[in-house]
BAPALUM-167447 format. One record per residue (C-alpha): residue number from 1; x, y, z; residue in one letter. Coordinates in nm, 3 decimals, decimal comma, always signed. Example, Ala and Ser with C-alpha at 12.3 -4.5 7.8 and 13.67 -1.06 7.14 Angstrom:
BEGIN
+------+---------+---------+---------+------+
! resi !      px !      py !      pz ! resn !
+------+---------+---------+---------+------+
!    1 !  +1,230 !  -0,450 !  +0,780 !    a !
!    2 !  +1,367 !  -0,106 !  +0,714 !    s !
+------+---------+---------+---------+------+
***
This chain:
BEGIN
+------+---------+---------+---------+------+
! resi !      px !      py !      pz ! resn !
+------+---------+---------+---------+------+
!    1 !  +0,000 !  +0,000 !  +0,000 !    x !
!    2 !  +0,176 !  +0,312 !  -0,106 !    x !
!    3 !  -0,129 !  +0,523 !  +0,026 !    x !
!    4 !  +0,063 !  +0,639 !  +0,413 !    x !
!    5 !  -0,161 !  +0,839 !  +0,581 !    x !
!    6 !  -0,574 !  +0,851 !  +0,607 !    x !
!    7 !  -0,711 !  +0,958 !  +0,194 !    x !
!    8 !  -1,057 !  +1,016 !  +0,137 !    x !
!    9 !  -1,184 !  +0,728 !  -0,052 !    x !
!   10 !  -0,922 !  +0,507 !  +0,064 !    x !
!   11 !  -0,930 !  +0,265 !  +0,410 !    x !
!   12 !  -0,794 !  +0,456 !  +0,691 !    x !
!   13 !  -0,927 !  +0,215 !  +0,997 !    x !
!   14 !  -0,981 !  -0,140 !  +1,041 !    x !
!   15 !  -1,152 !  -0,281 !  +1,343 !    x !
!   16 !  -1,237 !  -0,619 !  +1,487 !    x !
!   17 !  -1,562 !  -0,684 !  +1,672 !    x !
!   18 !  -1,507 !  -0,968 !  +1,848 !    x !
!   19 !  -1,682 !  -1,214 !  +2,118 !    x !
!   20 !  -1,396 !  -1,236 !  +2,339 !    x !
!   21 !  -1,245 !  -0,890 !  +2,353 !    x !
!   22 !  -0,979 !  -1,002 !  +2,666 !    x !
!   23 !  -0,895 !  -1,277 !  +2,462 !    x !
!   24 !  -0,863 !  -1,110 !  +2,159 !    x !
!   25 !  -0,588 !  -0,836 !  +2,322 !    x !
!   26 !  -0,369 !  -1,051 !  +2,447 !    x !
!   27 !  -0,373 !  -1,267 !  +2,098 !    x !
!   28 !  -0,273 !  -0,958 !  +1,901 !    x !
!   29 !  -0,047 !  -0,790 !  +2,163 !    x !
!   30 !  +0,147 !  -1,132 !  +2,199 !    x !
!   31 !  +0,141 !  -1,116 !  +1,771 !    x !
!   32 !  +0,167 !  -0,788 !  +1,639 !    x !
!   33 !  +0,298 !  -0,617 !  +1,988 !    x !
!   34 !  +0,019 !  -0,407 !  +1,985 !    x !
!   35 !  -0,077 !  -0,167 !  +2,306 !    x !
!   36 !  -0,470 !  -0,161 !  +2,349 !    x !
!   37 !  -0,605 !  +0,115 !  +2,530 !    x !
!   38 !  -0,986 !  +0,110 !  +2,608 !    x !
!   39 !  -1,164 !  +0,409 !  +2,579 !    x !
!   40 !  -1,232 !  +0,517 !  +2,953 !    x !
!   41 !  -1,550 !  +0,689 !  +2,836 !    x !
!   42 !  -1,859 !  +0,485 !  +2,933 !    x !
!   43 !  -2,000 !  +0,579 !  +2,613 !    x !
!   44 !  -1,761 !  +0,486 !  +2,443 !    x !
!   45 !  -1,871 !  +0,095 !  +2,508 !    x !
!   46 !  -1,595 !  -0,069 !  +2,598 !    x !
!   47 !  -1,408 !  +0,048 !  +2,286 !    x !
!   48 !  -1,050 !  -0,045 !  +2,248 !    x !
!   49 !  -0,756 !  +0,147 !  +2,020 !    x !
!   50 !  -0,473 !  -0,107 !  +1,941 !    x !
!   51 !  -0,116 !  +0,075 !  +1,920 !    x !
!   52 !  +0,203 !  +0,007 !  +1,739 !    x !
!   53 !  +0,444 !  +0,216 !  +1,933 !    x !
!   54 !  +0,260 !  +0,572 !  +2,017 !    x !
!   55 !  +0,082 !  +0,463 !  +1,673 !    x !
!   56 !  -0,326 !  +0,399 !  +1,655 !    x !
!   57 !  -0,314 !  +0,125 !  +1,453 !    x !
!   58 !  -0,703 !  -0,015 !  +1,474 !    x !
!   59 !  -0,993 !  -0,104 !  +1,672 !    x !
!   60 !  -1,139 !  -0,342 !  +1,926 !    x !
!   61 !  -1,474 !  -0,380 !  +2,030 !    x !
!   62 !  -1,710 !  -0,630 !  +2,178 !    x !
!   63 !  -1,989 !  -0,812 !  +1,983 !    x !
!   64 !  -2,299 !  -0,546 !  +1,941 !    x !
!   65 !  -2,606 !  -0,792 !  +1,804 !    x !
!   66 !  -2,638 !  -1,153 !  +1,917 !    x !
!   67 !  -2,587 !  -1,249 !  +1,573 !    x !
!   68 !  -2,299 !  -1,055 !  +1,502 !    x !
!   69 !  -2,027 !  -1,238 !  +1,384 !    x !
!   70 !  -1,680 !  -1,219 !  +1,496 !    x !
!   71 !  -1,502 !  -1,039 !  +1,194 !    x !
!   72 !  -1,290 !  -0,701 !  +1,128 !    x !
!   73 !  -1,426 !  -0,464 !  +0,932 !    x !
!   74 !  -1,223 !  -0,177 !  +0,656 !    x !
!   75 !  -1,326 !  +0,134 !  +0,694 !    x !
!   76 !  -1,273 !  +0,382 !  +0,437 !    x !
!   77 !  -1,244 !  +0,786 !  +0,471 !    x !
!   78 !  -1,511 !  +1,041 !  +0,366 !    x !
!   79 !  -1,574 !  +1,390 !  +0,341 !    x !
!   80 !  -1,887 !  +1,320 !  +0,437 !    x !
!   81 !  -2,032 !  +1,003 !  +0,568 !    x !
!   82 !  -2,451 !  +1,095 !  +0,498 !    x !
!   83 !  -2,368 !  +1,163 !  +0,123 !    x !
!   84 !  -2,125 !  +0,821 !  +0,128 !    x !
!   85 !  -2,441 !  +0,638 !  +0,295 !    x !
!   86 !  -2,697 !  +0,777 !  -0,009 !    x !
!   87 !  -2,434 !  +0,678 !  -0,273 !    x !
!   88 !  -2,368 !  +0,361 !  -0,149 !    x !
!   89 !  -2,754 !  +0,335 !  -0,155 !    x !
!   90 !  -2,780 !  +0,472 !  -0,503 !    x !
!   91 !  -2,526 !  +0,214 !  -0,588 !    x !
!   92 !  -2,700 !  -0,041 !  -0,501 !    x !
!   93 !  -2,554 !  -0,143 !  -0,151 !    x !
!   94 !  -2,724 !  -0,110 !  +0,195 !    x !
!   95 !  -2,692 !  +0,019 !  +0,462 !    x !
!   96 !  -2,663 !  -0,157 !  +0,821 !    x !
!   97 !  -2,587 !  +0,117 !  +1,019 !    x !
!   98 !  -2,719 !  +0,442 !  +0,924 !    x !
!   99 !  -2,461 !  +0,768 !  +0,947 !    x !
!  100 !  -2,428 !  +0,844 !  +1,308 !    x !
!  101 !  -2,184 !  +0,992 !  +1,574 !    x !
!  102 !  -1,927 !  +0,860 !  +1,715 !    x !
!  103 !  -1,827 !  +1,076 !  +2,042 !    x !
!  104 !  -1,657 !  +1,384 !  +1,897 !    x !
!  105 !  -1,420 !  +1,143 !  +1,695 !    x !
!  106 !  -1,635 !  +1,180 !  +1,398 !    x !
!  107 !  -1,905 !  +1,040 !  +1,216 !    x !
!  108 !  -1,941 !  +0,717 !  +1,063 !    x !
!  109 !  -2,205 !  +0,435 !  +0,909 !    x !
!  110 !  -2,165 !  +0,059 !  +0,818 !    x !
!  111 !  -2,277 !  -0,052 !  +0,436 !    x !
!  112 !  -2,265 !  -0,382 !  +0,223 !    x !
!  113 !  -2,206 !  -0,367 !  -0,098 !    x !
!  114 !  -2,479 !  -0,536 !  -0,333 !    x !
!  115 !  -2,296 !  -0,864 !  -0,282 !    x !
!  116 !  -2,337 !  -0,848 !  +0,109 !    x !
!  117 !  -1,959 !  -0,750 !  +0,148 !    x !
!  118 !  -1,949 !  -0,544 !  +0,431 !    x !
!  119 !  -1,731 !  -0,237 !  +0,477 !    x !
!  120 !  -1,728 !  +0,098 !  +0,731 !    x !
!  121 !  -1,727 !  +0,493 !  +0,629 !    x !
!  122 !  -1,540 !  +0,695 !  +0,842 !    x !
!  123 !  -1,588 !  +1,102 !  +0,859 !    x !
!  124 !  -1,308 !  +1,166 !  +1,073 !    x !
!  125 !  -1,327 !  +1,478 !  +1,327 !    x !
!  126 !  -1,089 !  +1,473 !  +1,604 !    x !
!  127 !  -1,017 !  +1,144 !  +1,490 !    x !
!  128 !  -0,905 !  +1,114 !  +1,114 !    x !
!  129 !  -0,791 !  +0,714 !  +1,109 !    x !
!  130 !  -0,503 !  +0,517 !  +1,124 !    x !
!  131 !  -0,142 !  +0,692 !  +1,236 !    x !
!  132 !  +0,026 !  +0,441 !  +1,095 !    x !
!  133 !  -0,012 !  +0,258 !  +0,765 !    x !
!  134 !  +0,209 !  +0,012 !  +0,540 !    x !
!  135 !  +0,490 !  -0,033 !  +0,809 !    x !
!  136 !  +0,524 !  -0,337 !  +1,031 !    x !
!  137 !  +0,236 !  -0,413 !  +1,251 !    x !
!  138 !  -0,044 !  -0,218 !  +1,059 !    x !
!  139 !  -0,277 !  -0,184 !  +0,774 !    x !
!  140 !  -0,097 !  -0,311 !  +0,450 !    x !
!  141 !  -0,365 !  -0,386 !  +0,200 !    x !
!  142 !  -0,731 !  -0,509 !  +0,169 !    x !
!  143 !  -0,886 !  -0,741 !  -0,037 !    x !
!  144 !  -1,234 !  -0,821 !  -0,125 !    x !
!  145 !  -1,372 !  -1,191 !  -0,208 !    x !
!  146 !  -1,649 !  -1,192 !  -0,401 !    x !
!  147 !  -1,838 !  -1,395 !  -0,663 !    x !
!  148 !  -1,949 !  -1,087 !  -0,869 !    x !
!  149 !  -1,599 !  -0,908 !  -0,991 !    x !
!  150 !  -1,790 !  -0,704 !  -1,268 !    x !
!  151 !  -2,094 !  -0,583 !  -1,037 !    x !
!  152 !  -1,822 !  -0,499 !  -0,772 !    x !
!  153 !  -1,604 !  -0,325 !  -1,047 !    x !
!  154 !  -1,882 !  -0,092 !  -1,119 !    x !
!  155 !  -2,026 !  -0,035 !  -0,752 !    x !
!  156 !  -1,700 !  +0,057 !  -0,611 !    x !
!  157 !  -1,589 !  +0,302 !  -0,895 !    x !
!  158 !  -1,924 !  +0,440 !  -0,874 !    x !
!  159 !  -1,938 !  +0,501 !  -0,455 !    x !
!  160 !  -1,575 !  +0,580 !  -0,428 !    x !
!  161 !  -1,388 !  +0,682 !  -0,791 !    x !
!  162 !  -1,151 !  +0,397 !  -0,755 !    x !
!  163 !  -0,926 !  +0,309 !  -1,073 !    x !
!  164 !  -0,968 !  -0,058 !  -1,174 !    x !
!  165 !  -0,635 !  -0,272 !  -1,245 !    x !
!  166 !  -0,727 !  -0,578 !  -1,395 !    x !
!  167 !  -0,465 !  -0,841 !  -1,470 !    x !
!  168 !  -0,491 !  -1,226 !  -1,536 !    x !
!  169 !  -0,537 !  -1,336 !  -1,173 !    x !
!  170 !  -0,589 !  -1,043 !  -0,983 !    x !
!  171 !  -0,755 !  -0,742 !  -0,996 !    x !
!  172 !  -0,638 !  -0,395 !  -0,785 !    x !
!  173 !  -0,818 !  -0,128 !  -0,659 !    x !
!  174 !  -0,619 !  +0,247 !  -0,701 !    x !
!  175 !  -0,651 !  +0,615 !  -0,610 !    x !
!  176 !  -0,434 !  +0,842 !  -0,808 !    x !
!  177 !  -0,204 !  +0,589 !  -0,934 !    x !
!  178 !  -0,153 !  +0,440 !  -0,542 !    x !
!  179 !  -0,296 !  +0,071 !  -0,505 !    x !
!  180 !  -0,391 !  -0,005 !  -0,224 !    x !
!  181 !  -0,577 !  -0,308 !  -0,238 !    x !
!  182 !  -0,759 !  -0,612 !  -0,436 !    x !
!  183 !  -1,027 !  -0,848 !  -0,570 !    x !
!  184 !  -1,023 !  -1,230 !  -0,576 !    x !
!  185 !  -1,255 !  -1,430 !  -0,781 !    x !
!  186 !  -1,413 !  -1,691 !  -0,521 !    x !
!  187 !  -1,603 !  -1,866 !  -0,782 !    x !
!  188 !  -1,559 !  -2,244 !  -0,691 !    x !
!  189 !  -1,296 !  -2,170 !  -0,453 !    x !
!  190 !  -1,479 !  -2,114 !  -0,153 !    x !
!  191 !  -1,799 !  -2,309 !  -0,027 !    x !
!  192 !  -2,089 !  -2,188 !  -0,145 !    x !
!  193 !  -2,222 !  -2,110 !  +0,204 !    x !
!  194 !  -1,911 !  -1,888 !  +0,222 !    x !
!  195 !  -2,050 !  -1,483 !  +0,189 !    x !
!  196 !  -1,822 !  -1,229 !  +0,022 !    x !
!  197 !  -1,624 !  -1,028 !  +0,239 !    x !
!  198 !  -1,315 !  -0,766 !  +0,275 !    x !
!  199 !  -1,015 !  -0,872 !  +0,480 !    x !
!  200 !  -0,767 !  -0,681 !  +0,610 !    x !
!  201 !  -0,386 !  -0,800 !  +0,556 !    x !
!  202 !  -0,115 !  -0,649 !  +0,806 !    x !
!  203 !  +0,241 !  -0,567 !  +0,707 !    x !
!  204 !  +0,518 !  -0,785 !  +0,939 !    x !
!  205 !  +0,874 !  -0,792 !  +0,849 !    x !
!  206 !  +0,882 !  -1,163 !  +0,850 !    x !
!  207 !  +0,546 !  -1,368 !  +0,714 !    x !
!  208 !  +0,723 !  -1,691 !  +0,838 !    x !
!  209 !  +0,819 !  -1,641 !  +1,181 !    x !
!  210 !  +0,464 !  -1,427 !  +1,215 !    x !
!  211 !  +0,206 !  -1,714 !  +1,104 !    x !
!  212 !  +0,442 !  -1,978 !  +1,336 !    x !
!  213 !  +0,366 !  -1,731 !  +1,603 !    x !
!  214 !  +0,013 !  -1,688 !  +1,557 !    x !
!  215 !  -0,022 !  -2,074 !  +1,516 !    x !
!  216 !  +0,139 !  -2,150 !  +1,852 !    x !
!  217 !  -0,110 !  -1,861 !  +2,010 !    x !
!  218 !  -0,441 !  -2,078 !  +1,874 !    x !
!  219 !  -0,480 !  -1,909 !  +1,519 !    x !
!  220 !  -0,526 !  -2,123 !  +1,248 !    x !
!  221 !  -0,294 !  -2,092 !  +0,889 !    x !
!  222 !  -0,557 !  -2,074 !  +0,651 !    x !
!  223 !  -0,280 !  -2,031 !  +0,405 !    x !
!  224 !  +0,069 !  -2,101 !  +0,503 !    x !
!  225 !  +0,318 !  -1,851 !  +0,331 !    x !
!  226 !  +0,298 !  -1,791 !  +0,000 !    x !
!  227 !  +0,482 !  -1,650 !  -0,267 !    x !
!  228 !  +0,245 !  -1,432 !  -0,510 !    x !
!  229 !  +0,372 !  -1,452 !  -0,846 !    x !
!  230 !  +0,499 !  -1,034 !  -0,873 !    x !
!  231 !  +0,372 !  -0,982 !  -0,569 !    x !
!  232 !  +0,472 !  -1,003 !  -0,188 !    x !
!  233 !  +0,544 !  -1,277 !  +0,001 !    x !
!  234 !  +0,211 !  -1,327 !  +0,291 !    x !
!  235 !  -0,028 !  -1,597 !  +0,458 !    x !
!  236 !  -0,392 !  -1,577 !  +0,551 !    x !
!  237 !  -0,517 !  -1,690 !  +0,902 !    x !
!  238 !  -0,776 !  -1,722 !  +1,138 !    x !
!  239 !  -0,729 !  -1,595 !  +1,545 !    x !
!  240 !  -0,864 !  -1,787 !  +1,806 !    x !
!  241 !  -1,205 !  -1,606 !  +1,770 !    x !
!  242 !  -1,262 !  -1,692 !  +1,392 !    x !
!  243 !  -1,179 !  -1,307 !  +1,253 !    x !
!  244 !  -1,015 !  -1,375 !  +0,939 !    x !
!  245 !  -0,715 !  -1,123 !  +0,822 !    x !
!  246 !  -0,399 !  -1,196 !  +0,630 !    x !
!  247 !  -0,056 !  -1,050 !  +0,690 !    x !
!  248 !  +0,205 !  -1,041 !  +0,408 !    x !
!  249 !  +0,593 !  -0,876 !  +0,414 !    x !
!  250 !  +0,623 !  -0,494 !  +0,462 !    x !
!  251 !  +0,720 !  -0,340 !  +0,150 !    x !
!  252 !  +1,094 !  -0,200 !  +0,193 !    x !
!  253 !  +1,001 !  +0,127 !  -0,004 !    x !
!  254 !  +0,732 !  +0,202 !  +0,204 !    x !
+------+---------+---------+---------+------+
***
């Protein structure tokens, strides 16, 4: 991800909601080294921010609906969340959480695309997004899995201007000339009761050593590491909870 610093249109937070919260700290502290600091205000909910070094880095938050499932979600920046919830609307997509405030961080809503991939706006106030992106132990790309490439194409140009990169296996999602992120074809790759979703992947300096580590702290190695034919080296895995998110090697050139 060459994008460093929260762009409107692009992600600038990720956060896991997750049914074990205490469980879910110490997992990514013990991985990543992350700090988490909850939120002291009681309207705040419990909220956690996880830290690389004096760095926000993501969220953490307990389970909100019964149903909920245990997942992170990519948020990406706006100018202005109510107009991001109409387009996404006129798009197409839904909404599952209508625009609303978030202390005096900002403003944000939660959407699905018309696939039922699910994804956050994020007005920032006080708050913009993530201090640090595309260095060990943060954000390093997204990628979407869905079994409609050509309705996602046009709903995600249309709701956020991305440029489309499509090449024989993979297609990439831009801003300005800066990919930051991907599509994968699940076709019959994934079980059909498998939704579409986005998934986070996290820059480490060593993919190896980090999905070892995350194995012997009860994730599971949904892929071991891989080498992507011109791309990075990275792994996909599962934490103890069942949140999916992938991790693959910081790029040297930032």
């Amino acid at each position: 991800m060459k994008i460093t610093s929260p762009t409107v249109n692009a992600p600038c937070w990720v956060e896991l909601s997750t049914k074990d919260p205490v469980a879910a700290k110490a997992f990514y502290h013990e991985l990543f080294g992350w700090r988490p600091e909850t939120v002291p205000d009681e309207k705040a909910m419990g909220y956690t921010n996880l830290y690389a070094g004096d760095a926000a880095v993501a969220g953490l938050v307990g389970l909100m609906q019964p149903d909920q499932p245990t997942a992170w979600t990519i948020s990406f920046a706006s100018t202005d969340a109510d107009a991001g919830a109409a387009a996404v609307r006129a798009a197409g997509g839904s909404l599952i959480v209508e625009p609303m405030e978030a202390l005096d961080w900002g403003r944000f809503a939660v959407a699905a695309d018309p696939s039922g991939a699910v994804f956050g706006l994020w007005q920032g106030r006080s708050f913009a997004g993530a201090q640090l992106i595309d260095e060990p132990g943060s954000l390093g790309w997204i990628e979407l899995a869905t079994r409609d490439t050509a309705g996602a194409r046009e709903f995600y140009h249309r709701v956020f201007g991305w440029s489309v990169t499509i090449g024989e296996m993979y297609t990439q999602w831009g801003i300005a000339g800066h990919d930051f992120g991907g599509m994968l074809d699940m076709s019959d790759q994934f079980p059909a009761d498998v939704p579409p979703y986005w998934m986070p992947y996290f820059a480490v300096a060593d993919v190896d050593v980090t999905a070892e580590r995350a194995a012997v702290l009860g994730a599971t190695v949904s892929l071991p590491p891989t080498d992507v034919p011109d791309g990075p080296r990275l792994s996909v895995l599962r934490d103890p909870q069942g949140a999916a998110f992938g991790i693959h090697v910081a790029d040297p050139q930032g």
